[in-house]
ZATI-68539 format. One record per atom (N, C-alpha, C, O): residue number from 1; atom name; x, y, z. Coordinates in pm, 1 decimal, padded with zeros to 6 digits. Layout:
N
DOTOR pos site        x        y        z
DOTOR NUM   CA        X        Y        Z
...
This chain:
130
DOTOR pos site        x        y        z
DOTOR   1    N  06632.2  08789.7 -02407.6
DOTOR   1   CA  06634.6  08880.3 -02295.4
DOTOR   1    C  06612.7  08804.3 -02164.8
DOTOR   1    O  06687.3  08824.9 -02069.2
DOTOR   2    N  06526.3  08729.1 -02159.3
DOTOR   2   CA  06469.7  08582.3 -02049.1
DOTOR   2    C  06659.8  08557.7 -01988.2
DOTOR   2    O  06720.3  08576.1 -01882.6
DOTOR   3    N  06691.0  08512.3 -02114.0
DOTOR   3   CA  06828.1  08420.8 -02037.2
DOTOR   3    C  06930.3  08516.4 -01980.3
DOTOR   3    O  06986.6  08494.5 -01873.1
DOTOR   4    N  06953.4  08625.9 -02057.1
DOTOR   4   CA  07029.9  08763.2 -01966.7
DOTOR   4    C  06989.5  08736.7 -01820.2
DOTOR   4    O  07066.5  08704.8 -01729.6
DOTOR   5    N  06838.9  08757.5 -01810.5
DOTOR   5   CA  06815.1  08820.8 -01649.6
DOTOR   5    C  06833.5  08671.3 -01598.9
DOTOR   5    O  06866.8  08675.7 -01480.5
DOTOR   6    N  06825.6  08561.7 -01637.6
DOTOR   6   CA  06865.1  08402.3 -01567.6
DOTOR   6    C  07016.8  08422.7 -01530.8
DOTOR   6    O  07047.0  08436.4 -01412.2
DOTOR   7    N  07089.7  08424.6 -01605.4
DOTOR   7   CA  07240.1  08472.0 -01589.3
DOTOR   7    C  07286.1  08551.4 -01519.0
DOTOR   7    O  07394.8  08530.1 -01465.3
DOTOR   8    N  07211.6  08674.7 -01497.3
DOTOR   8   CA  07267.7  08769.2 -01425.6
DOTOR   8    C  07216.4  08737.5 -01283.3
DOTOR   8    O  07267.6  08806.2 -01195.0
DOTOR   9    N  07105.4  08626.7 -01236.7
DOTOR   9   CA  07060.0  08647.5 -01107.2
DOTOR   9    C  07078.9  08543.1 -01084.7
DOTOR   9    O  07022.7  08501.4 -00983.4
DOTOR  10    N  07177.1  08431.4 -01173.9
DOTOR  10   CA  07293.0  08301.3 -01117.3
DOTOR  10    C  07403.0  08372.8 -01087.4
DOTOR  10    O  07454.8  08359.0 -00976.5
DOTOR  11    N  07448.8  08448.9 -01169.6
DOTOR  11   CA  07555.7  08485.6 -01137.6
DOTOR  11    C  07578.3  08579.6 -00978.5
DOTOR  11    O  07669.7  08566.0 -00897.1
DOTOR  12    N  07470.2  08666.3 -00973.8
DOTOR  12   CA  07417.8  08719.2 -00860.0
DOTOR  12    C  07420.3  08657.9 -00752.5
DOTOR  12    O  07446.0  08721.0 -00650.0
DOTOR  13    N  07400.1  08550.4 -00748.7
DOTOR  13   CA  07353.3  08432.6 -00606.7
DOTOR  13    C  07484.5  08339.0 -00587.3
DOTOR  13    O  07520.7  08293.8 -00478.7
DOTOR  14    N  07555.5  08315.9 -00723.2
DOTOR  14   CA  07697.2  08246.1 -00686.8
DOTOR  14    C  07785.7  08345.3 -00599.3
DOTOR  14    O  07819.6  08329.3 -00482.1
DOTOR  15    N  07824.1  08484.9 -00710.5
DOTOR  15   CA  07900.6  08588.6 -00612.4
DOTOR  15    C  07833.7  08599.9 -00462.5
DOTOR  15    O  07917.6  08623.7 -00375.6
DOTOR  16    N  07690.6  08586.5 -00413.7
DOTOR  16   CA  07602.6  08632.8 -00294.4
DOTOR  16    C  07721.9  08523.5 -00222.3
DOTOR  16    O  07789.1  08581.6 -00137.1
DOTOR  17    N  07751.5  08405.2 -00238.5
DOTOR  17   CA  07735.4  08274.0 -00167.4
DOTOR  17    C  07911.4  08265.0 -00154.3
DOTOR  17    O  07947.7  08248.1 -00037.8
DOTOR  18    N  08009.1  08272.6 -00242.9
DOTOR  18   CA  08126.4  08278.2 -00297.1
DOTOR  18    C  08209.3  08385.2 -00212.9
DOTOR  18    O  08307.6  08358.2 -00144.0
DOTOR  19    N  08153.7  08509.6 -00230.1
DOTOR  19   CA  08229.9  08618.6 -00221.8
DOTOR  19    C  08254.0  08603.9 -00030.6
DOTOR  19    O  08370.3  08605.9  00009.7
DOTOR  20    N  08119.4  08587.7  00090.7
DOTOR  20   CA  08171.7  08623.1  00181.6
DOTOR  20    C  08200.1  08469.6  00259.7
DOTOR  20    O  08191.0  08439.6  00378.8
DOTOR  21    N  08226.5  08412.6  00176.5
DOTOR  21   CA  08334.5  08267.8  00244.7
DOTOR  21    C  08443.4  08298.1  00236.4
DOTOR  21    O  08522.6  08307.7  00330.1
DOTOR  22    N  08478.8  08331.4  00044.8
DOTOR  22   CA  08623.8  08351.3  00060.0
DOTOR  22    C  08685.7  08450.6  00087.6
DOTOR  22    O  08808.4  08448.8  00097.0
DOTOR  23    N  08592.8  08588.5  00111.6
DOTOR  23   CA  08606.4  08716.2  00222.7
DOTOR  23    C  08687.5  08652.9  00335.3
DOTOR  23    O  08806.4  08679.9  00352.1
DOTOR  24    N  08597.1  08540.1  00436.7
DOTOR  24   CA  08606.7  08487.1  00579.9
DOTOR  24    C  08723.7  08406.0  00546.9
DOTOR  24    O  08801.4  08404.8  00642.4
DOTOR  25    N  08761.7  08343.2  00455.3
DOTOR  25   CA  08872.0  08253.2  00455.9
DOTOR  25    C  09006.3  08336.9  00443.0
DOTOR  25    O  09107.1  08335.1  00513.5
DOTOR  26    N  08968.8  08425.0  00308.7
DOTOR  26   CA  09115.3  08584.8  00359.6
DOTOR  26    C  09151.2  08636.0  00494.1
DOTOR  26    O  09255.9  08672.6  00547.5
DOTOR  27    N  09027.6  08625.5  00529.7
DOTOR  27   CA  09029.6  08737.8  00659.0
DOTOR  27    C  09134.0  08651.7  00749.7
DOTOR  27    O  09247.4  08699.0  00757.8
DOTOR  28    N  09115.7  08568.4  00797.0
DOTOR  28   CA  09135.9  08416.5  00872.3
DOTOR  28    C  09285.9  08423.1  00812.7
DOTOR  28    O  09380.8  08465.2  00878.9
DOTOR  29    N  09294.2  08384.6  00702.7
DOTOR  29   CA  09448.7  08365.9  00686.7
DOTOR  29    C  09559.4  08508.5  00684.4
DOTOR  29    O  09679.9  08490.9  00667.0
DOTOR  30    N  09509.0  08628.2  00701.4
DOTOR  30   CA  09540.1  08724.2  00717.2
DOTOR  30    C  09610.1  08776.4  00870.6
DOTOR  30    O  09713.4  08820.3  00921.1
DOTOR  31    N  09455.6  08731.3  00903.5
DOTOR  31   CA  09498.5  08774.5  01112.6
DOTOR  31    C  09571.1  08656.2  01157.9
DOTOR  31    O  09627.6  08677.9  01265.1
DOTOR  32    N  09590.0  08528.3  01108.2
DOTOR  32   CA  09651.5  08462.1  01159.8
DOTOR  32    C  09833.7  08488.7  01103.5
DOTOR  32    O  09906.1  08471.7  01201.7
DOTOR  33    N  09885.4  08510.7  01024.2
DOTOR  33   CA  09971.8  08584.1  00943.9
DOTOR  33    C  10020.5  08695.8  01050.0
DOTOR  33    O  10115.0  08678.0  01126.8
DOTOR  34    N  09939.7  08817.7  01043.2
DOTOR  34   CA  09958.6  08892.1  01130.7
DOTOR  34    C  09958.1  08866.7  01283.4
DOTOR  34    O  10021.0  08951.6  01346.6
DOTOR  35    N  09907.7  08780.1  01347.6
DOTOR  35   CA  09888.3  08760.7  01546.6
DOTOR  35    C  09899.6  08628.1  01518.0
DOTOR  35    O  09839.7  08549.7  01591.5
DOTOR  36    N  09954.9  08591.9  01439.3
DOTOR  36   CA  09972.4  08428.0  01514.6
DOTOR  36    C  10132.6  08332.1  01560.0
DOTOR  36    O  10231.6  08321.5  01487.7
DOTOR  37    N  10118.6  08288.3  01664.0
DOTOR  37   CA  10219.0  08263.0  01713.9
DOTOR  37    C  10308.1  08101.6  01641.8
DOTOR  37    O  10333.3  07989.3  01685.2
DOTOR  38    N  10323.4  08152.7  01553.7
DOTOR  38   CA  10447.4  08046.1  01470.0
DOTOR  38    C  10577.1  08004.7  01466.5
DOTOR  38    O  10636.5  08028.5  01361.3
DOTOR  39    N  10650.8  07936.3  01573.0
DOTOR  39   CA  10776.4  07907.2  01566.7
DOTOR  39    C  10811.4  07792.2  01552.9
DOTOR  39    O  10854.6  07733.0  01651.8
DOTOR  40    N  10803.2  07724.3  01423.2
DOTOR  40   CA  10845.5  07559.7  01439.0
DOTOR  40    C  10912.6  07545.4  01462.9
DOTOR  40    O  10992.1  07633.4  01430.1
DOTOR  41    N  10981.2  07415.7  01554.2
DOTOR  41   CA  11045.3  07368.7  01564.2
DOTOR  41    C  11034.7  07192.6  01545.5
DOTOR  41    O  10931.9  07135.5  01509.1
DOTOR  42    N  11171.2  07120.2  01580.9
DOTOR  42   CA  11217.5  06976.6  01592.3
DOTOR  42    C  11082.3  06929.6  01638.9
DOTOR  42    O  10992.1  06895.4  01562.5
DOTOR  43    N  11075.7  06930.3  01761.9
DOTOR  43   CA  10976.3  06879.9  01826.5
DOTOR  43    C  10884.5  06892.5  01860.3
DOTOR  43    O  10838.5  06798.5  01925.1
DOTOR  44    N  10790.8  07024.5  01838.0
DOTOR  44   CA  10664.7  07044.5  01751.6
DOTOR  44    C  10619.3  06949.2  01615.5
DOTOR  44    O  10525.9  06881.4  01572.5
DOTOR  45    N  10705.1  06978.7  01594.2
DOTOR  45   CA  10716.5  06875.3  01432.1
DOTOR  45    C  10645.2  06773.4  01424.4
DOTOR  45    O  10569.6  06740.6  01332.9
DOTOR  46    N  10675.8  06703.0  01554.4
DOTOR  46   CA  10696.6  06520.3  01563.7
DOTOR  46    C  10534.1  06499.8  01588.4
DOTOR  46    O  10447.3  06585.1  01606.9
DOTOR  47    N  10526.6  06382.4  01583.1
DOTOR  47   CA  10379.6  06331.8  01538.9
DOTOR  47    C  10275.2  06335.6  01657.5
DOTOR  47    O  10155.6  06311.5  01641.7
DOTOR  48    N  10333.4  06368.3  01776.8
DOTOR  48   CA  10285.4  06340.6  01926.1
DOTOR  48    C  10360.1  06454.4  01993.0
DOTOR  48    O  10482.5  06449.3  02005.4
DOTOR  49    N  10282.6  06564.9  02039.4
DOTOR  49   CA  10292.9  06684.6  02119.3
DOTOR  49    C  10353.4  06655.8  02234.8
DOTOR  49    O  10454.2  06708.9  02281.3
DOTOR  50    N  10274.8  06552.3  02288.7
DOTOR  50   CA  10236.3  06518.0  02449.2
DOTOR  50    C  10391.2  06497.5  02520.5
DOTOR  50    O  10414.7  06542.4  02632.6
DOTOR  51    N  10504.9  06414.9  02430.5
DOTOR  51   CA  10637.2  06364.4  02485.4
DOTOR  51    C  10605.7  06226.7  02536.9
DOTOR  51    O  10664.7  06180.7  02634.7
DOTOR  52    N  10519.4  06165.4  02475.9
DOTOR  52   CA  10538.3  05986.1  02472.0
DOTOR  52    C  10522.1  05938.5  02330.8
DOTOR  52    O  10441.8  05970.7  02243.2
DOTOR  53    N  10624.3  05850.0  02333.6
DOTOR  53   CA  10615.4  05784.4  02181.2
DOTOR  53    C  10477.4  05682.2  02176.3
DOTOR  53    O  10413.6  05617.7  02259.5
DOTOR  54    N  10469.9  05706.8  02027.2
DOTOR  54   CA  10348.9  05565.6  02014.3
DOTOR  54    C  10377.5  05508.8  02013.6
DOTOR  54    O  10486.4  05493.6  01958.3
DOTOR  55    N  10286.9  05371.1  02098.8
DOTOR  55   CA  10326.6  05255.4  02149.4
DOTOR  55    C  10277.8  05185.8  02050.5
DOTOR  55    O  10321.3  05072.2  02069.2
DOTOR  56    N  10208.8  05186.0  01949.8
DOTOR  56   CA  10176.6  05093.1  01842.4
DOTOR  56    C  10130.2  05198.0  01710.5
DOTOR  56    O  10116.7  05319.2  01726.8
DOTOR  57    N  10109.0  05129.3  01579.9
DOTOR  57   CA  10060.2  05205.4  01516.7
DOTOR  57    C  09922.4  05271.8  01494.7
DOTOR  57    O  09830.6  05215.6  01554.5
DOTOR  58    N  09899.4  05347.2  01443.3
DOTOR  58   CA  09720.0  05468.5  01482.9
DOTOR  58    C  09655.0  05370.7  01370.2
DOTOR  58    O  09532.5  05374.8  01358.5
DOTOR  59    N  09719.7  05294.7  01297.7
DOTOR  59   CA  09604.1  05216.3  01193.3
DOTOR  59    C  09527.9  05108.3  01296.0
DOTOR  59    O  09596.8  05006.5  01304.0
DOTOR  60    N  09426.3  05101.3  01363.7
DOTOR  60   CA  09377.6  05049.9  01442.4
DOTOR  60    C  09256.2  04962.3  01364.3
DOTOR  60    O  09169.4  05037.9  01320.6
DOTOR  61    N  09236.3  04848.7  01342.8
DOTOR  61   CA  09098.0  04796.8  01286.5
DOTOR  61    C  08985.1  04780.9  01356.4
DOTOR  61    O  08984.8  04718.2  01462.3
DOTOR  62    N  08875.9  04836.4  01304.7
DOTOR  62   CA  08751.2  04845.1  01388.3
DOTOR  62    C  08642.0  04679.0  01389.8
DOTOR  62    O  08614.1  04605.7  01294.9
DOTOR  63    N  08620.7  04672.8  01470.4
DOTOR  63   CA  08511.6  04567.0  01486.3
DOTOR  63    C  08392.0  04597.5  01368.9
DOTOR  63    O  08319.9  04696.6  01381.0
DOTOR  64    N  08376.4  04499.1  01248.7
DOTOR  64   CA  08259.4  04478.4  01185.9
DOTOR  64    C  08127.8  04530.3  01227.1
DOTOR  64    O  08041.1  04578.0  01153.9
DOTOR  65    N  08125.1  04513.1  01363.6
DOTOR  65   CA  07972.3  04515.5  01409.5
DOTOR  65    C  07961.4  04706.5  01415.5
DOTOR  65    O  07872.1  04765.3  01354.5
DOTOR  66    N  08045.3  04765.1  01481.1
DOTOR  66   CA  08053.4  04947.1  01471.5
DOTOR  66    C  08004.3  04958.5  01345.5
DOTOR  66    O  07913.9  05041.7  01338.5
DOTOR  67    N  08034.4  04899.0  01232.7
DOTOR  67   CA  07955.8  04969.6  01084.4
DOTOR  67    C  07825.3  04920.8  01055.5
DOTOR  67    O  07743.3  04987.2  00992.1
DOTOR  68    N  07802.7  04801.6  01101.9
DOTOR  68   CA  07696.7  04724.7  01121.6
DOTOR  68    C  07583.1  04832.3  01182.2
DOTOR  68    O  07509.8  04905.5  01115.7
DOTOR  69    N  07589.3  04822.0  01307.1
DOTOR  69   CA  07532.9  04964.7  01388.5
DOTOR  69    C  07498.0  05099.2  01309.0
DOTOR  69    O  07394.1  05160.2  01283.7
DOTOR  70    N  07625.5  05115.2  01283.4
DOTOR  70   CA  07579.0  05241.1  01231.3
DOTOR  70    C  07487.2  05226.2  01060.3
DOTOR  70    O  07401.6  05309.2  01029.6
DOTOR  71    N  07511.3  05151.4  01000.8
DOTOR  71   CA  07436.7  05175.2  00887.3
DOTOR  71    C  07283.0  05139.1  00931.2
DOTOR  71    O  07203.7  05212.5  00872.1
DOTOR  72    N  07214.4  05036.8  01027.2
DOTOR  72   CA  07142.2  05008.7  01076.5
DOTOR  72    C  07072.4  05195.5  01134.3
DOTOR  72    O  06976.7  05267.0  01104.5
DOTOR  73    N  07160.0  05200.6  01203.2
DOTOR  73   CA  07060.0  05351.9  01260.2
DOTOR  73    C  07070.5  05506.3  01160.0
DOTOR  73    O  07009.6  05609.2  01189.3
DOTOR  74    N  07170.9  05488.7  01027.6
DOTOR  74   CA  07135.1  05585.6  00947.4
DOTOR  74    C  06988.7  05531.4  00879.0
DOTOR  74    O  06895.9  05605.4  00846.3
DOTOR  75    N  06991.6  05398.6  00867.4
DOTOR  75   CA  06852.2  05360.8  00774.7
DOTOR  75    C  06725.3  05414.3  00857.6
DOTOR  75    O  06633.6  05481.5  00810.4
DOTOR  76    N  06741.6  05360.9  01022.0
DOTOR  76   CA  06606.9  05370.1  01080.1
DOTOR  76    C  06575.3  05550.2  01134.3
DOTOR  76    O  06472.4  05609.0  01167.6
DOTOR  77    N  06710.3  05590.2  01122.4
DOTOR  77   CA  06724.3  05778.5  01135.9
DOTOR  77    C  06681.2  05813.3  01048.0
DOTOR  77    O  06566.3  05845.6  01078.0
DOTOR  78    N  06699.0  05831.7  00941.4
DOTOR  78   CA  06685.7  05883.7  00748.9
DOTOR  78    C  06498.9  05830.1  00727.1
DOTOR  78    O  06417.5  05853.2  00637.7
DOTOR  79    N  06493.1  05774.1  00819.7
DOTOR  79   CA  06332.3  05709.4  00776.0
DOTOR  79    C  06226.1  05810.6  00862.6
DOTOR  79    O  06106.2  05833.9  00847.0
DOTOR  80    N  06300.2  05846.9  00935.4
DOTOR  80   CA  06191.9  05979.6  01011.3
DOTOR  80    C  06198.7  06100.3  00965.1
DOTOR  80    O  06132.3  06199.7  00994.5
DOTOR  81    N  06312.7  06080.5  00864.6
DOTOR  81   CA  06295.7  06234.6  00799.9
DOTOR  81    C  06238.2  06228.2  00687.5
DOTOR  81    O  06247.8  06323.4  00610.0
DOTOR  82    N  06183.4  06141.9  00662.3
DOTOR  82   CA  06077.8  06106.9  00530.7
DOTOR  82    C  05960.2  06137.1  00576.8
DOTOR  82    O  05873.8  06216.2  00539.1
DOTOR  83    N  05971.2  06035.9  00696.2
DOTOR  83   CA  05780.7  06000.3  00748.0
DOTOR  83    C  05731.8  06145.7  00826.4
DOTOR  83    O  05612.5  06176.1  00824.9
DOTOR  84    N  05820.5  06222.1  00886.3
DOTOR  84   CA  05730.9  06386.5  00891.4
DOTOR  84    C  05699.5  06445.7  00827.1
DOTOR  84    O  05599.4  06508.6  00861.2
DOTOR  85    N  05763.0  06477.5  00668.4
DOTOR  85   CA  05703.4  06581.1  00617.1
DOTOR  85    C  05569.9  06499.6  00511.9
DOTOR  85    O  05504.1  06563.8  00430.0
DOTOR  86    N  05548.9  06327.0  00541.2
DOTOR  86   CA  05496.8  06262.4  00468.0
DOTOR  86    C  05356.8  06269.1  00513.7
DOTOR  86    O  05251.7  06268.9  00449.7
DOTOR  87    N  05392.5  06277.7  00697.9
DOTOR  87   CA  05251.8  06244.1  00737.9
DOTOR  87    C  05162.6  06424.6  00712.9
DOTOR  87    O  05046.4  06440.0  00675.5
DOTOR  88    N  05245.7  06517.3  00741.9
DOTOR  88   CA  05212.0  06643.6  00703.2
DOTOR  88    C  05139.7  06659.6  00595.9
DOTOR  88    O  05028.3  06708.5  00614.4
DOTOR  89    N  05170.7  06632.1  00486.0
DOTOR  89   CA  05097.2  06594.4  00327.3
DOTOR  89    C  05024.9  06503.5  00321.6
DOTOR  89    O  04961.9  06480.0  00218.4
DOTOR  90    N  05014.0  06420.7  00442.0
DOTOR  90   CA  04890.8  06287.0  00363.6
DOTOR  90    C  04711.8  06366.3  00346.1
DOTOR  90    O  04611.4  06314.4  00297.4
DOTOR  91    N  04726.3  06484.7  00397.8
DOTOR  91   CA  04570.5  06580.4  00414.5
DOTOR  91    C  04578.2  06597.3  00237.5
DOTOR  91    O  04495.9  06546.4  00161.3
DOTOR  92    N  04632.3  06635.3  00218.0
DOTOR  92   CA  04674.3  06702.1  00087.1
DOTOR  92    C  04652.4  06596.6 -00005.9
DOTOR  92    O  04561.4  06616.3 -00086.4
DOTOR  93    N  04716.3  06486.3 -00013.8
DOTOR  93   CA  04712.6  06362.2 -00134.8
DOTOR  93    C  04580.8  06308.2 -00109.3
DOTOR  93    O  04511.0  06309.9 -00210.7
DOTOR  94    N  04505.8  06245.5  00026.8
DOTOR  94   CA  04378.1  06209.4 -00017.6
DOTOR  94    C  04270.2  06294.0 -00077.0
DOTOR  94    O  04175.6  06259.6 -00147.8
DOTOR  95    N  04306.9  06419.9 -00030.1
DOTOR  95   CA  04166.4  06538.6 -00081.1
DOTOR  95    C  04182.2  06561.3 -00234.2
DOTOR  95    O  04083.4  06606.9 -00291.6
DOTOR  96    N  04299.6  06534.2 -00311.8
DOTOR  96   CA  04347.1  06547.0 -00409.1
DOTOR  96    C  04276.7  06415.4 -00506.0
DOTOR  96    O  04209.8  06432.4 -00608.0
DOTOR  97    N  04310.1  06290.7 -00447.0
DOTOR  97   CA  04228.1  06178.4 -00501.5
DOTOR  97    C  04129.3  06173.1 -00469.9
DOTOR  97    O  04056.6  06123.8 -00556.1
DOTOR  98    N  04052.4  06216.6 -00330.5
DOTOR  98   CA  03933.8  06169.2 -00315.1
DOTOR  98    C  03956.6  06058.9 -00265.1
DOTOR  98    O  03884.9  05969.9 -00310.9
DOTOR  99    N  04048.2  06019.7 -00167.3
DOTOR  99   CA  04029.3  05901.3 -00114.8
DOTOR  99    C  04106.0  05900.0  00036.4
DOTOR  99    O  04222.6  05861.7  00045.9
DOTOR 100    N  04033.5  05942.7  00145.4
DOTOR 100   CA  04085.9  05994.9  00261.4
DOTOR 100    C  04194.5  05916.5  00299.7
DOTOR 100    O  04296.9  05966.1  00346.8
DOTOR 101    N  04180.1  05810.3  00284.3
DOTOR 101   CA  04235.1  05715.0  00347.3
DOTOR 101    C  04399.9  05656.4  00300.0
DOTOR 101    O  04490.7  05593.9  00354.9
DOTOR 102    N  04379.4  05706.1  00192.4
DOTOR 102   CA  04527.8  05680.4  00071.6
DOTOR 102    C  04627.5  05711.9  00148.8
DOTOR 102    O  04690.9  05615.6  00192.1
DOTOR 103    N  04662.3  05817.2  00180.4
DOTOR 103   CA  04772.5  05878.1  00272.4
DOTOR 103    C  04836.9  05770.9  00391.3
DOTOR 103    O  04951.0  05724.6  00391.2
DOTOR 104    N  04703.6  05740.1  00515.9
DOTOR 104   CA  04749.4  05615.8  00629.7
DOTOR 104    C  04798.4  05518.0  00553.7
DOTOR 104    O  04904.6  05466.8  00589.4
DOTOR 105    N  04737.5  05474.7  00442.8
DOTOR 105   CA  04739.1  05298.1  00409.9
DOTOR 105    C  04877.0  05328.3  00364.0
DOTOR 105    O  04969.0  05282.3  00431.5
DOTOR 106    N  04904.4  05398.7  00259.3
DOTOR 106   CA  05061.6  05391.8  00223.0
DOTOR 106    C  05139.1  05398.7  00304.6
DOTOR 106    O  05232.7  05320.1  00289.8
DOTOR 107    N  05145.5  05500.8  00443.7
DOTOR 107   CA  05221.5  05489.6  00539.2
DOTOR 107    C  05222.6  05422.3  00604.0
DOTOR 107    O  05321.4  05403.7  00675.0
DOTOR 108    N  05100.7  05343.0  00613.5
DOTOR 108   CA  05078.8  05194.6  00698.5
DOTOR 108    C  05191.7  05053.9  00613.7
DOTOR 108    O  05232.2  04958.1  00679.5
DOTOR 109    N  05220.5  05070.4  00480.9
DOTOR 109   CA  05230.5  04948.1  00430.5
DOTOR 109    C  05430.8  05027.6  00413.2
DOTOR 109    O  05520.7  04964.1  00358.1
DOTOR 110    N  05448.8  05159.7  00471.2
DOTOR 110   CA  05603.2  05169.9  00465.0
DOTOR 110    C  05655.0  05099.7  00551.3
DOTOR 110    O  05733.1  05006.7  00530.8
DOTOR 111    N  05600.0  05154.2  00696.0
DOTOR 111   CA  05627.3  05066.5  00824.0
DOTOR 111    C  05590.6  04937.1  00823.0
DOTOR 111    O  05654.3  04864.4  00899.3
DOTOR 112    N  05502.0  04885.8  00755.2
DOTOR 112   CA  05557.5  04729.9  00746.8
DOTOR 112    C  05669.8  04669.5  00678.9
DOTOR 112    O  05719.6  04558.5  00697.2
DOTOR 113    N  05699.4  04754.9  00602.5
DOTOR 113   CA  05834.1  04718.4  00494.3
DOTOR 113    C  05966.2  04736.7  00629.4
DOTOR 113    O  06061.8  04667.8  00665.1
DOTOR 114    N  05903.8  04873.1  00675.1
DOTOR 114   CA  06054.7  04871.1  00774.0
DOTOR 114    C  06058.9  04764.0  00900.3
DOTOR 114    O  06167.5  04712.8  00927.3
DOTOR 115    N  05927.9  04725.7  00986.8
DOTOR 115   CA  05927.2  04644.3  01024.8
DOTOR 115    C  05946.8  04481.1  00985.9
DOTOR 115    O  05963.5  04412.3  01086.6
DOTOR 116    N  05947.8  04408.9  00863.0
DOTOR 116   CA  05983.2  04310.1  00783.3
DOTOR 116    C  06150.4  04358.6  00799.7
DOTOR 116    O  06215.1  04255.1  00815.9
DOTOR 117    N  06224.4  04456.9  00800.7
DOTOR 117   CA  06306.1  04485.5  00781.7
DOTOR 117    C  06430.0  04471.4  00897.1
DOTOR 117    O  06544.5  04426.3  00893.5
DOTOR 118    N  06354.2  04527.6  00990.2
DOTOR 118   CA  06385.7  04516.6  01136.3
DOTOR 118    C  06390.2  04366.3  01204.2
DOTOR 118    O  06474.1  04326.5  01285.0
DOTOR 119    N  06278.4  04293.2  01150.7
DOTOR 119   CA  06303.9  04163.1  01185.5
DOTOR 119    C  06411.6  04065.7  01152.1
DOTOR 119    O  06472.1  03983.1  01220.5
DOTOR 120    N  06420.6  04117.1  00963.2
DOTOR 120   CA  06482.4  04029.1  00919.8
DOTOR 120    C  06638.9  04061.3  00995.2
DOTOR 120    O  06708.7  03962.0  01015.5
DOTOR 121    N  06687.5  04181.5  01031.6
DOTOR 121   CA  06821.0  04199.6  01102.6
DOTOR 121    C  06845.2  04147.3  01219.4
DOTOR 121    O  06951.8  04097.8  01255.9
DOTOR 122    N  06686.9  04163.7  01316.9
DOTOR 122   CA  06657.8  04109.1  01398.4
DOTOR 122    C  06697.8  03914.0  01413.3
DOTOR 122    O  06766.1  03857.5  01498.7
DOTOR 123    N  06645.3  03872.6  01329.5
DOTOR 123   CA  06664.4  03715.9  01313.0
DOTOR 123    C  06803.3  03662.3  01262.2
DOTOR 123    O  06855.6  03554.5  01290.5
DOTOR 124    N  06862.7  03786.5  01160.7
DOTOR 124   CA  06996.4  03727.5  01143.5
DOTOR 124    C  07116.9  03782.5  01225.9
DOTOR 124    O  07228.4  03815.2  01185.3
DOTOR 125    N  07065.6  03784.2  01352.5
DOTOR 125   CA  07140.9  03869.7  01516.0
DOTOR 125    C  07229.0  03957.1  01440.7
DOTOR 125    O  07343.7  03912.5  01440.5
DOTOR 126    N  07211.3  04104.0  01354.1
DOTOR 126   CA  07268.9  04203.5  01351.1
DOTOR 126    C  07257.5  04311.0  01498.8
DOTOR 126    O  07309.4  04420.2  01521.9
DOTOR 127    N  07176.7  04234.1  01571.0
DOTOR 127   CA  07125.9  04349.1  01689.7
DOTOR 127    C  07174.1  04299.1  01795.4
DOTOR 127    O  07169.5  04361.2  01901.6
DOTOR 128    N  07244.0  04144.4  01781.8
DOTOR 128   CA  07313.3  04101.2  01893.4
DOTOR 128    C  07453.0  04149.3  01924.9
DOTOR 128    O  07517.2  04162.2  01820.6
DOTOR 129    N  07525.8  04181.9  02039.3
DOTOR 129   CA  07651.8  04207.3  02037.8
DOTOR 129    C  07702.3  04084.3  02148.0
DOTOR 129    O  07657.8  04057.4  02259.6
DOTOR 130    N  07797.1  04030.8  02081.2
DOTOR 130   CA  07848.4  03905.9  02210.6
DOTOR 130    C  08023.4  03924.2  02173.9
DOTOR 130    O  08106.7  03858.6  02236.4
């Protein structure tokens, strides 16, 4: 009887989640069907609206260092969304051990990991741009 009511209140929450997207996605392809202004043509078609040809091709290669950058600031971004809800709970984990202090020191010894971290990018000029 347990797994009935599990089933029926997955199934409940998929249809909840399912039903008014692909409601909004009918709807959408409906009114556009009905009011939307569609006349292809030749030169609509073509790859560039504007009426200048491309002057080279759109496969453009990016400079190394743009990914460089960016993986650098998802690491040091993604690390503050750890360390708020971490420092929030550190009340919670020392009163739990009995050891007030447990909470800072671990967060003390993350930021040294990220700082060791920062340097080492630091020293092998990932932070330089020339």
């Amino acid at each position: 009887m347990y797994d009935l009511q599990v089933g029926q209140i997955a199934l409940f929450v998929l249809l909840g989640f399912a039903l008014p997207a692909l409601g909004m996605i009918l709807l959408a392809w409906v009114l556009q069907l009905i009011l939307g202004y569609h006349r292809p043509n030749s030169i609509k078609n073509q790859p560039y609206e504007c009426g200048m040809k491309p002057l080279q091709s759109a496969q453009v290669q990016f400079d190394i260092r743009y990914y460089l950058y960016a993986i650098l600031f998802l690491l040091f971004d993604i690390e503050v969304i750890f360390i708020i809800p971490w420092l929030l709970a550190t009340d919670q984990v020392g009163a739990a051990m009995g050891f007030k202090w447990f909470g800072p020191i671990e967060i003390l010894i993350f930021f040294v990991i990220l700082a060791v971290g920062l340097a080492y990018a630091w020293k092998k000029g990932a932070l330089e741009w020339e």
